[in-house]
C-alpha positions in Angstrom: -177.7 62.2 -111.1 -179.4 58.9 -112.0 -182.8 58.0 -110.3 -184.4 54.7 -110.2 -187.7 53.9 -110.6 -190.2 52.1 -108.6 -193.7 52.5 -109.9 -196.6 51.8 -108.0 -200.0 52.2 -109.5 -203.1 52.7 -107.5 -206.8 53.6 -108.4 -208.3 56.9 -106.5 -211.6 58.7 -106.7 -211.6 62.5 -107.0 -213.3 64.1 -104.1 -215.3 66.3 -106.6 -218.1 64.6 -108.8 -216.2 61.9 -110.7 -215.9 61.1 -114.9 -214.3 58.5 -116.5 -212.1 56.7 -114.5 -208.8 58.0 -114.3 -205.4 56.2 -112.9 -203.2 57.5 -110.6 -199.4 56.4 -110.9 -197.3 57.0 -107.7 -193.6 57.1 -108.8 -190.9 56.3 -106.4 -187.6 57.7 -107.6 -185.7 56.1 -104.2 -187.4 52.4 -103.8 -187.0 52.7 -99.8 -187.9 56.1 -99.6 -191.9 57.0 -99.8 -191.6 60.3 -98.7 -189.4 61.8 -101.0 -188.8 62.5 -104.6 -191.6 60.8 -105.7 -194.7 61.7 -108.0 -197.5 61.3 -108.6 -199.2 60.8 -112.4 -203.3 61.8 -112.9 -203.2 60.0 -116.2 -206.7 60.4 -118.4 -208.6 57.3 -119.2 -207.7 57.1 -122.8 -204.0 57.8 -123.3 -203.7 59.7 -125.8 -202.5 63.3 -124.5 -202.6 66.6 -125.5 -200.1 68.0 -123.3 -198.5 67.8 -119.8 -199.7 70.0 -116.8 -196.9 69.7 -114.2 -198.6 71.1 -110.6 -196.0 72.0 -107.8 -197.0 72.1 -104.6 -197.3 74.9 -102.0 -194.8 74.2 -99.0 -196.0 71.2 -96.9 -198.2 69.7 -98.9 -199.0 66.2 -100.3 -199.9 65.2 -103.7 -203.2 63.7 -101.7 -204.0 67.4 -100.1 -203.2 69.1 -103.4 -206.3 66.6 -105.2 -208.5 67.9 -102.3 -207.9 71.9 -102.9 -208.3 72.1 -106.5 -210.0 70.0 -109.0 -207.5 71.3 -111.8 -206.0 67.3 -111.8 -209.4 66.5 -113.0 -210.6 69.2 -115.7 -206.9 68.3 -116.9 -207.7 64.8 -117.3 -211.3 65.5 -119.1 -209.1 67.6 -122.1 -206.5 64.8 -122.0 -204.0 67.2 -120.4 -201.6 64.3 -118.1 -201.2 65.7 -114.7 -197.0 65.4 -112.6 -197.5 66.5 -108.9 -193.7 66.2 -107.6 -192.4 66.0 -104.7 -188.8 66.9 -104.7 -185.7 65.8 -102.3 -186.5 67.4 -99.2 -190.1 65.5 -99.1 -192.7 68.5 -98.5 -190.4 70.6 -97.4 -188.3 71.0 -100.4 -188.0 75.1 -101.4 -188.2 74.2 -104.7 -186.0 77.6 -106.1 -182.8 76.4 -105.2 -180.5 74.9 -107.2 -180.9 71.5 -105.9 -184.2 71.1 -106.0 -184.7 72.7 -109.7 -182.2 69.8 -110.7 -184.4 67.3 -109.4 -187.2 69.0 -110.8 -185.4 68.7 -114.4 -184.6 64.8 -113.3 -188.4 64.4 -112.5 -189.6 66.0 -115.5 -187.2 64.0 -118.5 -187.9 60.9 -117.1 -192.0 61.7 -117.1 -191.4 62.8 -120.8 -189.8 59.7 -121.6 -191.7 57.3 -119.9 -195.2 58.8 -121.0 -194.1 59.5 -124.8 -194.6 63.4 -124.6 -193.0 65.5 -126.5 -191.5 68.6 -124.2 -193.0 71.4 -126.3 -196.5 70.2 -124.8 -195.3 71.1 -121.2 -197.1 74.0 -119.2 -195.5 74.2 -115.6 -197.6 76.2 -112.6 -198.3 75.9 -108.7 -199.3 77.3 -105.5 -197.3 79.9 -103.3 -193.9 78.2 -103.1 -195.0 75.8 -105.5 -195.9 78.9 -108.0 -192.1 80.3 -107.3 -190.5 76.4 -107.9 -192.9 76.9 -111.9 -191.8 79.8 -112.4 -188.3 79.3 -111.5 -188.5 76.5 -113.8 -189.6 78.5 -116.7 -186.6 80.6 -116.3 -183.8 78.4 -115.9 -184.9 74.9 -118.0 -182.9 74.5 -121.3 -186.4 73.5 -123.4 -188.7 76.2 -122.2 -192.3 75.5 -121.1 -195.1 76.4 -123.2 -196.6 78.4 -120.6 -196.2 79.1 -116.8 -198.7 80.1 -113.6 -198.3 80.8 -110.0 -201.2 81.4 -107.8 -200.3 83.7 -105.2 -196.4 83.0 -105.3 -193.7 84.7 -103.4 -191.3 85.4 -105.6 -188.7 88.1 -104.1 -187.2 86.4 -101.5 -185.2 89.3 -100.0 -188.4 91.6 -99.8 -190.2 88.2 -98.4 -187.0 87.8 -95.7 -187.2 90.9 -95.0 -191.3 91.0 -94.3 -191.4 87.9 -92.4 -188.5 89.7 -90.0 -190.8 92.9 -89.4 -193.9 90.7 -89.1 -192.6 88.6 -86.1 -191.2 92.0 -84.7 -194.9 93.3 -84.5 -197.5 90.7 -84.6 -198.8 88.5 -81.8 -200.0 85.9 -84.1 -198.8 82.5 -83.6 -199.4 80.6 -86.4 -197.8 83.9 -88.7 -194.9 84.1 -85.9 -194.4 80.3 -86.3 -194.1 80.1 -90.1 -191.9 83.3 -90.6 -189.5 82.5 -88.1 -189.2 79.3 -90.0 -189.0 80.8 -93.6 -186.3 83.4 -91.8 -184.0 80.5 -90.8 -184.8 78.3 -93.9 -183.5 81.6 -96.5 -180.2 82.2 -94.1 -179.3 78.6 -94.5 -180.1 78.3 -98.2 -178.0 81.8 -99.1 -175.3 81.6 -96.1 -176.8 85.0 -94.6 -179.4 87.6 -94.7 -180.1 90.2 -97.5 -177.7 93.0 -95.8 -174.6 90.4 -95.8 -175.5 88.1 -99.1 -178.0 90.3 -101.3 -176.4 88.8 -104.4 -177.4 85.3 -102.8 -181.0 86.1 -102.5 -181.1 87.9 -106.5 -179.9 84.9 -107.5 -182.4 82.3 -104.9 -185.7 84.3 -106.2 -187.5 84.1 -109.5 -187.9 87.8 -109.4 -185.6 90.5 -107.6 -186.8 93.9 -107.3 -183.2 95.2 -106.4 -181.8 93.9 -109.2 -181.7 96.4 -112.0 -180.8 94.5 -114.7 -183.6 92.6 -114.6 -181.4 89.0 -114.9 -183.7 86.4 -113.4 -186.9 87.4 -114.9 -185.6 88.2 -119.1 -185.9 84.8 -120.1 -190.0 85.1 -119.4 -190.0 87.9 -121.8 -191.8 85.5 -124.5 -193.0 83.1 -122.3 -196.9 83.6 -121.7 -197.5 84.3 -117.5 -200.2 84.1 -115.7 -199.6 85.6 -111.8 -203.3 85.0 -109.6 -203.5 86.6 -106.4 -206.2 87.9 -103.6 -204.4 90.3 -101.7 -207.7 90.7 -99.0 -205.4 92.9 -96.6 -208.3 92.7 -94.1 -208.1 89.2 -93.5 -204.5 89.2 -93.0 -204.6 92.3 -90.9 -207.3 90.4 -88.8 -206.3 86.7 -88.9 -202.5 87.4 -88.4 -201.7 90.9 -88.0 -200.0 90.9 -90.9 -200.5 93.7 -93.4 -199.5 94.6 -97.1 -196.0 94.2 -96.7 -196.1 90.7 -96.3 -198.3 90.0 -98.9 -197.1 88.2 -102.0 -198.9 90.6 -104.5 -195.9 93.1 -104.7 -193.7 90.4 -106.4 -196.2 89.4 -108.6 -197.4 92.8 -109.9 -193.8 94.1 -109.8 -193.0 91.1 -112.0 -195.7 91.0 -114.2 -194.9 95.1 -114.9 -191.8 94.7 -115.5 -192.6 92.0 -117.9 -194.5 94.0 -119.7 -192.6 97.0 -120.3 -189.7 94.0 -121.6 -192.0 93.3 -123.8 -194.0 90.6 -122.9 -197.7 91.1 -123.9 -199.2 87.6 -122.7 -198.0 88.4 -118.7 -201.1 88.8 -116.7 -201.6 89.6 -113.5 -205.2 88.2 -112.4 -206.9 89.5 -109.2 -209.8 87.8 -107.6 -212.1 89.1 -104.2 -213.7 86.0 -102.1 -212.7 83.2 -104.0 -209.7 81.7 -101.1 -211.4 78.8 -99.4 -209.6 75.7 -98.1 -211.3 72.2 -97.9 -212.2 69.6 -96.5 -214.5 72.5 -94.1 -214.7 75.6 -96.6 -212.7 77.9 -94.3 -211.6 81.5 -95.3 -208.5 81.8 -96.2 -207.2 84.4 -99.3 -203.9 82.3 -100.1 -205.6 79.2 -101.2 -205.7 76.9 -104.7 -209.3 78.5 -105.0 -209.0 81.6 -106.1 -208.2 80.0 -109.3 -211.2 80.0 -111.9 -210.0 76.4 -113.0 -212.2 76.0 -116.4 -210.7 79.2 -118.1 -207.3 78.6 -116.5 -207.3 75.3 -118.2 -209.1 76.6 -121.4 -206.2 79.0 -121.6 -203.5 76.0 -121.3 -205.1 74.4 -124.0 -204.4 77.3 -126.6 -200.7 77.7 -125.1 -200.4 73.8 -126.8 
């Protein structure tokens, strides 16, 4: 599908302590369309890059919001890494996994390569929750594979998740969880005509990883790809903040993945666990699914070896 650019450069200040200047490009792929498939480019003062650290975002969230969880953009920047925060077709509420939107992914990120002079062996590709599922999604279906992938706290089966989000709203009196699950319930039915029981294929075939597949399809093209999977899975909070217990939590994707990575093979999949590191800004409040849990200096020490 051809996309036409409209390019719109603006200066921004970090909201953590800043460096060197650094520019940020917003990049309109419709011209009348500002809130869709658009990016925007952290690009280092002196442009001359190392690599290219594309950052999806978690479901619902702005390029602007994503700069005020996580200073990652920034440490990027100092080691002349060029940050891409996309924002697909559906605005903020693209699902990223599906089809479509891993097209327009792709789209997004040949046309950053091309207009930046970066060669695609330099690409690492990560996020946040569905943002982490959208990376490593990525990783498994793009013809030039990235460098390296991470997810921080993604969900990543999506018929174990359906199936969660339909027992949580069964027995929780929470209304924010009740809200967003009955949301994610009718956003999955629409996206693979049913529910697990009537289109299970569907669902394999929608999530980066599948428990009830057996042959392992979705997940054996990671087997050389280095993986990192970060997660907090404080069942306390959840139990506490939105009666929601293990069973919802998105750490029995990622350490099912990750061990099934490793007994394909794959001895650069890590699974990395924090305890009282989720925090959400602009007031510090508690939360265990959050960018923060991420120590970003080692995460980004670790990108630059994958390069």
């Amino acid at each position: 599908m051809k996309l036409i650019s409209a390019i719109f450069t603006c200066f921004l200040t970090f909201f953590t302590k800043p460096v060197k200047s650094q520019k940020i490009e917003k990049v309109y792929l419709r011209p009348k369309d500002s809130s869709t498939l658009y990016y925007c480019a952290i690009v280092p003062s002196e442009k001359k890059f190392n690599g290219i650290l594309i950052l999806m975002p978690e479901f619902g969230e702005t390029p602007e919001y994503v700069l005020l969880q996580t200073n990652l953009p920034k440490l990027a920047a100092q080691n002349q890494l060029l940050t891409i925060i996309p924002i697909l077709q559906d605005g903020v509420y693209s699902f990223g996994v599906d089809r479509i939107s891993q097209n327009y992914l792709n789209n997004i990120i040949d046309s950053v390569l091309v207009k930046y002079h970066i060669s695609p062996l330099k690409l690492i590709i990560g996020g946040f929750s569905i943002g982490g599922s959208t990376a490593i999604k990525y990783a498994e279906t793009a013809t030039i594979k990235p460098r390296a992938v991470f997810a921080i706290d993604p969900p990543l089966d999506f018929e174990r998740f359906y199936n969660a989000a339909k027992r949580s709203t069964r027995i929780s009196t929470n209304k924010i969880a009740n809200t967003e699950n009955h949301y994610m319930i009718k956003k999955l039915e629409k996206l693979t005509g049913g529910t697990p029981t009537s289109k299970r294929i569907s669902y394999q075939d929608l999530s980066p990883y599948s428990m009830s597949d057996t042959t392992q399809k979705a997940i054996k093209p990671l087997t050389k790809i280095p993986i990192r999977i970060y997660s907090e899975p404080d069942i306390y909070w959840w139990m506490k903040n939105r009666n929601m217990d293990v069973a919802s939590l998105n750490i029995i994707d990622g350490s099912a993945c990750i061990n099934e990575l490793q007994l394909l093979g794959n001895k650069d999949a890590r699974l990395i666990l924090t305890t009282e590191k989720g925090f959400r800004n602009p007031n510090h409040l508690r939360h265990p699914h959050s960018w923060s849990i991420v120590e970003n200096k080692k995460l980004i020490q670790w990108i630059i070896k994958k390069i």
